[in-house]
Every structure is written in structure tokens, then in C-alpha cells.
N, C-alpha and C positions, 0 to 999 in steps of 0.2 A: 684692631690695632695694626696686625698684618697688611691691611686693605690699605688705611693710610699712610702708614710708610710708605707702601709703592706708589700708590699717588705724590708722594713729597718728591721721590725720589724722577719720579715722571716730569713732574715742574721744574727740577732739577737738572736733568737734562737738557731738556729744550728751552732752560733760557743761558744755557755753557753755548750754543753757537750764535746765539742774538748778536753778538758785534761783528760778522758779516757785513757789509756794504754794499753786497755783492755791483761792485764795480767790475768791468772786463780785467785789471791789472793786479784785482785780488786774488791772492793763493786757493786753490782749490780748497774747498773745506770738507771734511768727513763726510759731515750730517747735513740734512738739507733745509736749507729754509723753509716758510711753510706758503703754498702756492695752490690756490682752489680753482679747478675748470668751474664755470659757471653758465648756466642754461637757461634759456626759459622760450616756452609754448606760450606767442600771445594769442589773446582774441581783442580784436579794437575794428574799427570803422579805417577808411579810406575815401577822400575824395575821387569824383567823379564831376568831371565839367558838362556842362545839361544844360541843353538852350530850351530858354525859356522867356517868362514876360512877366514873371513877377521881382524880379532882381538882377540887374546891371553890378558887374564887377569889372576892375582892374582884369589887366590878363598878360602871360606873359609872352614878351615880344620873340618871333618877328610878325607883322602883320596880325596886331590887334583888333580882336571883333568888341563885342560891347552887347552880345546876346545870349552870351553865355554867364551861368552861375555854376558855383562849384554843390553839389546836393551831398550824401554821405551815403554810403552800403558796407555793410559789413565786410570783414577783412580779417586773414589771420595771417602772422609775421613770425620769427624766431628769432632769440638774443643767442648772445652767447659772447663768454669774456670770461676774464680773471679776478680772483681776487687773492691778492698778493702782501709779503710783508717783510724783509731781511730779516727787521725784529721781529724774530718768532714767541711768540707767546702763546698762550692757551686761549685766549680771544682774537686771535688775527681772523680769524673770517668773519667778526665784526667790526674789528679795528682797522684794519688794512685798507689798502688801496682797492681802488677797484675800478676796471676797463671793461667799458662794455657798447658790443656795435649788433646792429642790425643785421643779419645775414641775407637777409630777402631783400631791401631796403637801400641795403650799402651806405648806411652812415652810422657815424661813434656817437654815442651818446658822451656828447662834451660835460665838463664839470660832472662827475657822475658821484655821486656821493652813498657814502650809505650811515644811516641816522639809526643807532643802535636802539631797541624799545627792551628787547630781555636775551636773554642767553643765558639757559641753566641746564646744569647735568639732571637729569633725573633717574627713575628705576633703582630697583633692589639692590643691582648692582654696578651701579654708575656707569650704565655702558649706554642711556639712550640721554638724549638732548633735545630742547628745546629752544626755536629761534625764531626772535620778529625782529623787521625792521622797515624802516621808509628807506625807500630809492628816489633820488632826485636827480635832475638831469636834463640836457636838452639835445632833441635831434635835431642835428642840422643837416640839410638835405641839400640844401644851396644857399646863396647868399638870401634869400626871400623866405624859402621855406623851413622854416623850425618849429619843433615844436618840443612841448617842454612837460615833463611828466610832473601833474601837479599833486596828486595826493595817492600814490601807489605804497600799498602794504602787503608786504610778503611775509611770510609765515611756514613753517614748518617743523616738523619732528625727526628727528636722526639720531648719531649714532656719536657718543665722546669715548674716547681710549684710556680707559686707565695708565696702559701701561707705555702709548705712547706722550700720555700728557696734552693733548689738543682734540678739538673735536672732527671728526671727516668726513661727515657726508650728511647731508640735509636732503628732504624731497618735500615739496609742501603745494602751496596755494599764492597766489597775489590776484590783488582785487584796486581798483581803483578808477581814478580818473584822469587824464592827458586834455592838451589842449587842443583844441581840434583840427582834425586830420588833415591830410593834404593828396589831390591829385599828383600824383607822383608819375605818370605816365610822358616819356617822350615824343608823346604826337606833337603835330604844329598846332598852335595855337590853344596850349593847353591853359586853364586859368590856372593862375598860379594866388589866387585868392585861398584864406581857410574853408574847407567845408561849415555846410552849415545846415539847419533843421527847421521842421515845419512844428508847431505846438499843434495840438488836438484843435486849441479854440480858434486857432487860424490857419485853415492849409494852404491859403494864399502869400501865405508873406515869412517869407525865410528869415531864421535869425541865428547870431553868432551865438557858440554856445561849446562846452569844453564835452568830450568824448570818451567812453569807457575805455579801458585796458586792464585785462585778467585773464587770467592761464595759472597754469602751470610751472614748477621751475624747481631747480637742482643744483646744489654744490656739491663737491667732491674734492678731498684733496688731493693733489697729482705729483706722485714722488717723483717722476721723469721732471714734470715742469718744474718743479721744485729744485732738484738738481742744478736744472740748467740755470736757472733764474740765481743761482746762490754762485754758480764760477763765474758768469758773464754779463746777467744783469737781463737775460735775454727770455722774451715771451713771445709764442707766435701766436702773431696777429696782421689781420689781412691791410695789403699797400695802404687802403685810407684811414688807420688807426694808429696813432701813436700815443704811450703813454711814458711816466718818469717811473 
């Protein structure tokens, strides 16, 4: 009975500073809203433009050839971003917002969503947690190049607070599939076509075809970002990311 009172009394808390705005013109508030650093170790493919004679593609300009195709090689990348909420509740790091960019890469994954599957306390004593969800989103690289994460599932085990009432810190897995990669390299006359792949039953003839991405990754809640995010409205994030 003990245990649940303090839990009522935890929920209690942290939904007395939920009407925060945190706009710049709003009064500093005590308590802080709730603000998660967010991580992730990808492993995925990257284009590679490769002259050859079984595939003619488009290419990007200046001084277009017509013998190149773009092939695909392994590649590993890192995220990292926020996941953010004024309204603080005890599911904001499934319910909230969330910004997240490339660091190797340099671009934001636009519309970046995240599609709740569970989220529960579990253990003896309500201190560890359980969490999946879909990430949806598209990288845009440039006006041609995007691409768009189409069935990525992240999952992990961590740690909920009794006593602060929210959960703080996840470490897991994600597994899935993206659409296919892209030469990302600033040579001249790089193809700026999607990567593409050879079947077993034909290594003559490339075809279009979507590409793995899985790693590793981490939340964490951050009382500094938290803070700052609740008097000002403000997250850092690098020149080409902007979020609301």
C-alpha cells in the first residue's frame, strides 16, 4: 500500500508542471519538463557509383556520363536527437515529439515519428521497463536524394522511477528495413540514382530494392536539456535541424 501511494503521489507531481508551454516569454518553472537525449549505432548499406555495362542510370549534373551505375557496400552511420514533451507525463518518451539527424550524414530525418507498440513497468519493484516502437521518417540528403525508413523496430529494456513518476533510460536493439541507399559522396559526376543489387539467379542485371538498417540505440532522460527546454523552448541541435 506504501509502494502505491508513492507511485500516486509520483504521477502527482509530474503532471502539477504539465502546463508549461515552454515558450521563451514563459516564467521560469521549478520542475523540469521531460526531455530524452536519444542515440543510435546504425549498420545499413551506402551507394557507390561503378562503371559498368549492365546498367545505365541518370546522374547528377555537371557533366553527365551514362556509364555509370550506383552498386551498394556496407556502411555504418550514427543518430542522435531528442525526444521531447512540455506535457510531461509518464509516457512522454513514447508520446512526445521527437527530432532526429544523421551525424555522419548531415541530414534530419523529416516527419520523424514514433508509432507506440508497448510500454510497461515491470520487476519486483517497479524499477525496470519495457519498450517498442516503429520509427518513421525520411532522410533528405538533397533535393533528389531521400530516403525513407520503411519498417524499422526498436526495442529495449530499462529503468522507470517510482519516485520520480516517468521512465529514464532505455538501451536496446532496432532491426529493419530503409529504402535504398544513396552515393552520398561529393566527387564530380557522382550518380545520384538509388543503389541497387544483384539476385543470386542473375548477377548480370541490377535491380531496385529497399536495404537493411539495425544497430543499436539509447534514451536517456536529460535534466540540463530538460531544464533548458522548459524556460526557453530551446534544444541543441546542429545548423541543418530544426524542430517545433
Amino acid at each position: 500500500m506504501k509502494k502505491l501511494m508513492i507511485a500516486a503521489l509520483a504521477v502527482a507531481s509530474i503532471t502539477a508542471f504539465a502546463a508549461n508551454t515552454c515558450a521563451p516569454d514563459d516564467p521560469v518553472v521549478t520542475e523540469p519538463t521531460l526531455v530524452y537525449s536519444f542515440k543510435a549505432n546504425v549498420k545499413t548499406t551506402k551507394g557507390l557509383s561503378y562503371v559498368n555495362s549492365y546498367d545505365a542510370g541518370s546522374v547528377c549534373a555537371p557533366d553527365p556520363q551514362t556509364d555509370k551505375s550506383v552498386i551498394r557496400v556496407p556502411d555504418t552511420t550514427a543518430l542522435a536527437g531528442w525526444i521531447y514533451d512540455c506535457t510531461a507525463t509518464c509516457e512522454t518518451i513514447a508520446n512526445g515529439s521527437i527530432v532526429v539527424w544523421d551525424t555522419k550524414r548531415k541530414a534530419q530525418l523529416d516527419e520523424a515519428a514514433m508509432e507506440k507498440i508497448l510500454l510497461q513497468v515491470i520487476g519486483k519493484k517497479q524499477a525496470d521497463a519495457e519498450f517498442a516502437f516503429k520509427l518513421t521518417g525520411t532522410f533528405k540528403y538533397d533535393d533528389v536524394r531521400q530516403q525513407a525508413l520503411t519498417e524499422v523496430i526498436f526495442a529495449a529494456l530499462g529503468k522507470f522511477s517510482v519516485a520520480k513518476g516517468f521512465y529514464t533510460s532505455f538501451t536496446g536493439n532496432f532491426a529493419g528495413t530503409a529504402a535504398a541507399s544513396y552515393d552520398l559522396t561529393t566527387k564530380k559526376n557522382v550518380n545520384c540514382d538509388p543503389s541497387q543489387v544483384w539476385l543470386c539467379t542473375d548477377l548480370l542485371t541490377l535491380v531496385e530494392a529497399d536495404t537493411v538498417y539495425y544497430g543499436t540505440w539509447s534514451a536517456k532522460y536529460n535534466a540540463s536539456a530538460s531544464k533548458k527546454y522548459a524556460r526557453n523552448g530551446y534544444l541543441n541541435v546542429p545548423a541543418y535541424v530544426t524542430y517545433q
